[in-house]
C-alpha positions in Angstrom: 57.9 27.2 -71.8 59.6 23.9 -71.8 60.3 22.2 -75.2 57.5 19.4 -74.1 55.0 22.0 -74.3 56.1 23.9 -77.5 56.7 20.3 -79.2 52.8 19.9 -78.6 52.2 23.1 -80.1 54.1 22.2 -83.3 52.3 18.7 -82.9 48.9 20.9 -82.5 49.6 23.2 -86.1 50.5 20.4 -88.0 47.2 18.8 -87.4 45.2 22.0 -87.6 47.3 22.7 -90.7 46.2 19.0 -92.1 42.8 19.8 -91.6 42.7 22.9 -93.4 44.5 21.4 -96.0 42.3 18.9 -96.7 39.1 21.1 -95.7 40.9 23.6 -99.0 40.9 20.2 -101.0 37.1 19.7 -100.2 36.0 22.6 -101.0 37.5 23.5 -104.0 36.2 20.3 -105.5 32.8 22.0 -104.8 33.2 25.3 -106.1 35.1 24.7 -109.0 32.2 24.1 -111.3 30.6 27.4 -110.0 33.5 30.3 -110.5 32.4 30.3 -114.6 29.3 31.5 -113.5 30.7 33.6 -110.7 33.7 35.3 -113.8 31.1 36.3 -115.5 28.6 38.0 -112.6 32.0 40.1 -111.5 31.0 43.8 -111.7 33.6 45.8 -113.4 36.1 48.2 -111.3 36.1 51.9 -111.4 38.3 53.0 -114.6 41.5 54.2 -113.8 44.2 55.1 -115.8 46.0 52.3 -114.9 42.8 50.3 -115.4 42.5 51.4 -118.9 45.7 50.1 -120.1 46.0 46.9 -117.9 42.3 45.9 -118.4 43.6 43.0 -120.6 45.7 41.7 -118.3 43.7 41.7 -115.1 40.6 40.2 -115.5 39.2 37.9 -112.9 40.0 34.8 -112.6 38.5 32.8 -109.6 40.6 29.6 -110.4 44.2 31.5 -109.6 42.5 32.7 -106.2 41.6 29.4 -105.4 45.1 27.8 -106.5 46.9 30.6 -104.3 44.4 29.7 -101.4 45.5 26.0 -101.4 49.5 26.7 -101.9 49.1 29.1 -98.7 47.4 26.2 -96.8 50.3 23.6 -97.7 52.8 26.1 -97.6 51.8 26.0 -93.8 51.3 22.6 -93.3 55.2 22.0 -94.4 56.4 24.8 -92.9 54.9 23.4 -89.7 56.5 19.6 -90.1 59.7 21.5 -90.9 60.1 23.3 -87.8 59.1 20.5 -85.6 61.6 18.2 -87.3 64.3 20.8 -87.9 63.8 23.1 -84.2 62.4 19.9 -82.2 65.4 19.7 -79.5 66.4 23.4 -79.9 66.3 25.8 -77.3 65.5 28.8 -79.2 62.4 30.9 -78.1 62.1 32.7 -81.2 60.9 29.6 -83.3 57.8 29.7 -82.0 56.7 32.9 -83.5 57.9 31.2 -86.9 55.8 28.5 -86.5 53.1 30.4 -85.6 53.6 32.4 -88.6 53.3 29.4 -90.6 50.6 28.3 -89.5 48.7 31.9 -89.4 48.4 30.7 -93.4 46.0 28.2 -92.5 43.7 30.8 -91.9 43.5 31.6 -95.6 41.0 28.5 -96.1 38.1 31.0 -95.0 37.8 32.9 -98.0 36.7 29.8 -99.9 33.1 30.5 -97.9 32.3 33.3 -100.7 32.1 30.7 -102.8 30.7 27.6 -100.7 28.0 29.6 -100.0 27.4 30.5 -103.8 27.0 26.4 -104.2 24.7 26.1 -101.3 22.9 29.0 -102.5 23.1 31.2 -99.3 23.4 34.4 -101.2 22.4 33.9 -104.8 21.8 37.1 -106.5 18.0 37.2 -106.9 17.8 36.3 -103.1 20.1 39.6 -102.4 17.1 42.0 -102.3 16.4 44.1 -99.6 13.5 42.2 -97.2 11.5 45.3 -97.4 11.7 46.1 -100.9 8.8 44.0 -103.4 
C-alpha cells in the first residue's frame, strides 16, 4: 500500500469520524428529554451479593451512557487527525491498524438507537405485546 492510498484512508476516518460525531451530537439532543422516563421504566437486576451492598452506588443513569458514547466518538475523531498529521509521511505499516482502531470507536454511536427509537416511539412499552396475544 503506498502512503497516497493509506493518506486517503486517514482522510476517509476523519470524515466518517466527523459524521458520527456530529450524528452523536444530534441525537443526544433528542433523547435527552426522554432517559427520565426511560431511569425510571429500568427493571431491577437479579440480587446478588454484590448487588446488595453496591445497590446505592449503581443505579442507572442513562445521561453517563450517553456522555461516554460521545467521548468514544471524539476520542476517534482526534485520534484519527492525530495520526494523519503525526504518521502522514511515515513509512510504518503498523499505523494503519492504529488508525483503524480509532476509528472502530465511531461505531459506538449505534447504541444511541435504543433510545432514538424510544422518541420516535418504535417500541414503546404498551406496543411491546405479543401480535397474537389480546
Amino acid at each position: 500500500m503506498t502512503l497516497s492510498t493509506r493518506n486517503t484512508i486517514f482522510k476517509a476516518g476523519i470524515c466518517i469520524s466527523l459524521l458520527c460525531l456530529v450524528i452523536c451530537i444530534i441525537v443526544s439532543i433528542q433523547t435527552i428529554p426522554v432517559y427520565s422516563t426511560m431511569e425510571t421504566e429500568i427493571t431491577r437486576r437479579p440480587e446478588g451479593i454484590i448487588q446488595v451492598f453496591l445497590a446505592g452506588f449503581l443505579e442507572a443513569r442513562l445521561l453517563a451512557v450517553n456522555a461516554g458514547i460521545f467521548v468514544l466518538a471524539l476520542y476517534s475523531f482526534l485520534s484519527m487527525i492525530l495520526v494523519y498529521n503525526f504518521f502522514e509521511k511515515t513509512q510504518s505499516p503498523e499505523i494503519l491498524f492504529v488508525a483503524l482502531f480509532a476509528f472502530s470507536f465511531s461505531a459506538e454511536v449505534l447504541r444511541l438507537l435504543l433510545p432514538l427509537g424510544r422518541v420516535y416511539e418504535i417500541y414503546a412499552p404498551n406496543r411491546l405485546q405479543h401480535p397474537l396475544r389480546k
